[in-house]
C-alpha positions as CSV (number, residue, x, y, z in Angstrom):
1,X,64.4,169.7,30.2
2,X,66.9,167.6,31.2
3,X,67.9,165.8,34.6
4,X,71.0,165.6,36.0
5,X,72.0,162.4,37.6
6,X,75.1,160.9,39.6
7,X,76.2,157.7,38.2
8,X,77.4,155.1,41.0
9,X,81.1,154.0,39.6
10,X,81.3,151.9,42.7
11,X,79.3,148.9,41.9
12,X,80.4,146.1,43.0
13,X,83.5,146.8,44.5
14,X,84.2,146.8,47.9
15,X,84.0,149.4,50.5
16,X,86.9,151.3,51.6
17,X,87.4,154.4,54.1
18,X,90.9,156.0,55.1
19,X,92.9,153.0,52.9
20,X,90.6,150.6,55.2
21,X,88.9,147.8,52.8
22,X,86.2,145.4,53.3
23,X,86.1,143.6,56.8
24,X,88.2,145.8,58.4
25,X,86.2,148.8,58.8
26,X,84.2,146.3,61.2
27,X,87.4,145.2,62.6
28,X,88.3,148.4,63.3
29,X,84.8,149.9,64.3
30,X,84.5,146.6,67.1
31,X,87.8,147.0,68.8
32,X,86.9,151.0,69.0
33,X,83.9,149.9,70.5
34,X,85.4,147.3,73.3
35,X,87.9,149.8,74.2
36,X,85.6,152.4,75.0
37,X,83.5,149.5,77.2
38,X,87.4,148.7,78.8
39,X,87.5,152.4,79.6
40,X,83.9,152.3,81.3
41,X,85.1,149.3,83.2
42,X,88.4,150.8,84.5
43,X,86.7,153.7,85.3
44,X,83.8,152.0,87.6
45,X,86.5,149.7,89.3
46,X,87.9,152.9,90.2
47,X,91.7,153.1,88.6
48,X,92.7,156.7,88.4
49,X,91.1,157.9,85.1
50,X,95.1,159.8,83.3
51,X,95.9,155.6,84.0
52,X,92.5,154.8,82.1
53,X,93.6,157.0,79.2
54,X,97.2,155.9,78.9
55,X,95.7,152.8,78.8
56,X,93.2,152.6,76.5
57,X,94.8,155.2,74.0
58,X,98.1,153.2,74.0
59,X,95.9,149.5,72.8
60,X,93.5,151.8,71.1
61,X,97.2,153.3,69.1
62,X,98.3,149.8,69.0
63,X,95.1,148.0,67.5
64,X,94.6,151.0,64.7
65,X,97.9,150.6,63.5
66,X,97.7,146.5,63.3
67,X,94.4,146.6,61.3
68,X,96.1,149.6,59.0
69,X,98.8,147.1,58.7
70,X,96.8,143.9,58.1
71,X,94.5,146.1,55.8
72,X,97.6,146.8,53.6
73,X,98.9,143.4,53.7
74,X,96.1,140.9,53.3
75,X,93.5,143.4,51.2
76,X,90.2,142.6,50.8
77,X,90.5,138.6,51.0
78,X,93.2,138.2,52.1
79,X,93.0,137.4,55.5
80,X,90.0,135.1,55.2
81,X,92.5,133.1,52.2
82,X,95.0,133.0,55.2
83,X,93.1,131.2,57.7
84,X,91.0,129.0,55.4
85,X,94.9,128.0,54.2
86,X,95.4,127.5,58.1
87,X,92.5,125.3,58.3
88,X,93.5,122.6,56.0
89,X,94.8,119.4,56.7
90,X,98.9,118.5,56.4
91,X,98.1,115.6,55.0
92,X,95.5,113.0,54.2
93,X,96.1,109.1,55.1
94,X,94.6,106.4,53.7
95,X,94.6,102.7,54.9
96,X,93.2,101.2,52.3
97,X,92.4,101.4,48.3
98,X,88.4,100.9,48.3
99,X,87.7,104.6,48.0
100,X,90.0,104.6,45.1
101,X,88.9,101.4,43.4
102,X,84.9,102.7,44.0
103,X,85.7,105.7,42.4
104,X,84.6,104.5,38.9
105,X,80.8,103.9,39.9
């Protein structure tokens, strides 16, 4: 008697959908989510609902298309490499040689 069973290949590697990887399923999934809550909004104020549509498909076509894009670019890390680069210094000044001369302790 013998079992059948579906090995998992994916182990350890990230998650993808449509070409998506990693973070930006979340990305992507978030900004779907605040533009249906911008088309709830419009829709209470009372703005005319084919101007809610245009709208909210033409940033919903525009936001899709950057995350493909960044997605692509950036991968899986990527992005988060990018702005941790952002985050660092120019430069580092020194105005005196104590923490050099300590150093050896």
């Amino acid at each position: 008697m013998s079992s059948v069973y579906q090995i998992n290949k994916g182990i350890g590697r990230a998650i993808s959908f449509k070409g998506l990887k990693a973070q930006y399923i979340g990305y992507l999934a978030g900004s779907l989510l605040a533009l249906l809550v911008l088309f709830a909004i419009l829709y209470s104020i009372g703005i005319n609902t084919y101007v809610c549509l245009v709208l909210v498909f033409g940033t919903g076509t525009a936001l899709v298309s950057t995350i493909f894009r960044m997605s692509r670019k950036y991968g899986k890390h990527g992005l988060l490499k990018r702005n941790a680069k952002h985050s660092l210094p120019d430069y580092l000044k020194f105005r005196s040689r104590k923490i050099f001369i300590h150093l050896k302790k």
